[in-house]
N, C-alpha and C positions, 0 to 999 in steps of 0.2 A: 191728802197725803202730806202735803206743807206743813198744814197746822198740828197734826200727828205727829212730825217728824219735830217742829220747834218743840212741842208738852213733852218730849222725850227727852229732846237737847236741856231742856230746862233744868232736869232733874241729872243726866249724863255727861253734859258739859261734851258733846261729841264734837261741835263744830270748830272749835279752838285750835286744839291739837291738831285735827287733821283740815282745816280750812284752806292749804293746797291742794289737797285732794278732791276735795268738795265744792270748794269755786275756783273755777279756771276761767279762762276768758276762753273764747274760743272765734277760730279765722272766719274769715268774710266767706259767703258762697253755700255755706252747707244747706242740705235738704234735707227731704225724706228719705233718701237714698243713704243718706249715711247712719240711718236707721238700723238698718240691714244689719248688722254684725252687732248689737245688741239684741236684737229680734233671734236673731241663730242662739244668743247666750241665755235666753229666756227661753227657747226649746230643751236646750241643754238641763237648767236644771230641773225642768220639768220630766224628761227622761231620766235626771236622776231621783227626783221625788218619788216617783212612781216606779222606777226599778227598786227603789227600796222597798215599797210595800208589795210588790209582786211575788219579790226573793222572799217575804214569810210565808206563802205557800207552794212557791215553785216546788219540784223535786228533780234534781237533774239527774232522775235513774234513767235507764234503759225499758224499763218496766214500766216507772210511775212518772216518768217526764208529759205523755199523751195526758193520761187520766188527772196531773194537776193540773192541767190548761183547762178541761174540762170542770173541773171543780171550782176555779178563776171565773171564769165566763158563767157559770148558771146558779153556782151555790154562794159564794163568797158574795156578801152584799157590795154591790156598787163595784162589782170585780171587772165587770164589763167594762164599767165607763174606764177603769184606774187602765184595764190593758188595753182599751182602745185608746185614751193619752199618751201612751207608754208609745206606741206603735204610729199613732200621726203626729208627734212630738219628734221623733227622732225621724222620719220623713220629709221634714219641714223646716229641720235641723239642718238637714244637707241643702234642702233647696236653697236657705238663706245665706248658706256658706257660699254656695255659690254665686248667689246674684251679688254675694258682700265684695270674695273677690273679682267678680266681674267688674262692681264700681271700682275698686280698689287701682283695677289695671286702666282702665279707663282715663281715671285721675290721672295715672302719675304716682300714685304714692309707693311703687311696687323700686321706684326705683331709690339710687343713696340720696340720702343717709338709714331708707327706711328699708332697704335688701333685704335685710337680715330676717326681720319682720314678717316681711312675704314669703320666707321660705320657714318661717314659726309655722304660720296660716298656711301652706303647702300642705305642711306636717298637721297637720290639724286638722284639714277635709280627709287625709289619707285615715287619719283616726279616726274619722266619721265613718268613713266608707267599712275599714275596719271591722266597728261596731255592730253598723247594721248588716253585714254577712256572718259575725260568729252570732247575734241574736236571733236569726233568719232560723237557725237550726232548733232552736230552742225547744218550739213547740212538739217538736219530734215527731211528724206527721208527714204523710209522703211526699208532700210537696215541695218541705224540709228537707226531707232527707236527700232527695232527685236535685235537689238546685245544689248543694253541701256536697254529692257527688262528684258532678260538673262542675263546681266552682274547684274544689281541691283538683280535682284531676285538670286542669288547665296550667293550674302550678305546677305540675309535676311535667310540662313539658318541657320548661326550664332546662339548659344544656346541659349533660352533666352531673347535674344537682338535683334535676327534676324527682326522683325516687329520695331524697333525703327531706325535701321540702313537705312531701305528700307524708311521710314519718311525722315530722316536727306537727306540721298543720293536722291528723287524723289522728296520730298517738298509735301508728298501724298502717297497714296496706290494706285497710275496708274501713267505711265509715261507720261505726258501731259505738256502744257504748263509751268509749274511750276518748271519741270523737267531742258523742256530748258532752261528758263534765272536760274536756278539755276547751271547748269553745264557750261554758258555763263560767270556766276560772279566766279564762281570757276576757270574753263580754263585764263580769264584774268589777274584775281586779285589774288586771293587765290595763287593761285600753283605758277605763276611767282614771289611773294612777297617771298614764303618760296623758293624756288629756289634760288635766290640772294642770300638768309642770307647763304642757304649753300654754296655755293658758295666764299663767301668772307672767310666763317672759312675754306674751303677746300683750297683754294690760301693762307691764311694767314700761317697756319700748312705748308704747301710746303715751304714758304719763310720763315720760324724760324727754318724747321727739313732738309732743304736739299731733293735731290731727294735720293735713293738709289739705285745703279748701280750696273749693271749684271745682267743678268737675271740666 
């Protein structure tokens, strides 16, 4: 990958311009463990790769949401493997988030000057978690639909507010149609848009504050 990346620099002149970005020095102490939250970001686009090639066959009807999973899984060549990436890609996702902020708090690094940071990465397991319950409906099968149940009606126990949350989150007071392209526009659009932003403030905070080493 070295020698690939110099035959490219050769011809792009990329290391120049951005050669802060690219070599940094980095503290005393680190392991494998601070692996962890690149490994989450390498699920990540991997759940994106393959949410894109999914979405040219999904169909988020009421109707035909079941029958294109089915189509995904037996017909589409290699549809198998692309939704079973899709699905221990974003499972793996989370687990890394987590073990990431486990080291995270471990360290020390949770605290100032790096607050801020930890509560980017707060907001960013929460987008995980997100993710993988509007995608959970997807396949529109009843194990979907029973868990999508349960899960909204939990929300709506909320004081109060409880019956306006089960509105926003269902698009209704039953989980039907409306449900699915609403948890279809959210899993897409919604969650991967706020995803990025944190994303770019969590990279950018790392590249202005340093890592902090030792655990």
């Amino acid at each position: 990958m070295g020698r690939l990346f110099n035959r490219f620099d050769d011809r792009f002149k990329v290391k120049a311009p951005h050669k802060r970005f690219l070599e940094r020095s980095l503290p005393e102490g680190l392991n494998y463990f601070y692996c962890l939250g690149g490994l989450a970001f390498s699920c990540l686009l991997v759940s994106f790769a393959t949410g894109l090639m999914l979405s040219l066959y999904y169909i988020p009807s009421e109707s035909q949401a079941f029958k294109s999973i089915i189509t995904i899984q037996k017909e589409v060549r290699l549809g198998w493997l692309i939704r079973s990436a899709h699905k221990w890609s974003a499972n793996l996702l989370i687990i890394f988030l987590l073990l990431h902020m486990a080291r995270v708090f471990l360290s020390g690094a949770y605290r100032p000057p790096r607050e801020l940071n930890w509560i980017v990465g707060s907001l960013t397991l929460i987008i995980a978690f997100a993710s993988g319950f509007t995608g959970y409906l997807l396949p529109w099968d009843q194990k979907a639909y029973w868990a999508t149940e349960v899960g909204t009606s939990m929300a709506g126990t909320v004081p109060l507010i409880g019956n306006e949350i089960i509105l926003l989150l269902r698009g209704g007071m039953d989980v039907d149609g409306s449900t699915l392209i609403r948890f279809y526009s959210i899993h897409i659009l919604w969650l991967p848009s706020l995803m990025t932003v944190l994303l770019w403030l969590h990279f950018h905070m790392v590249k202005r504050q340093g890592i902090k080493g030792g655990l």
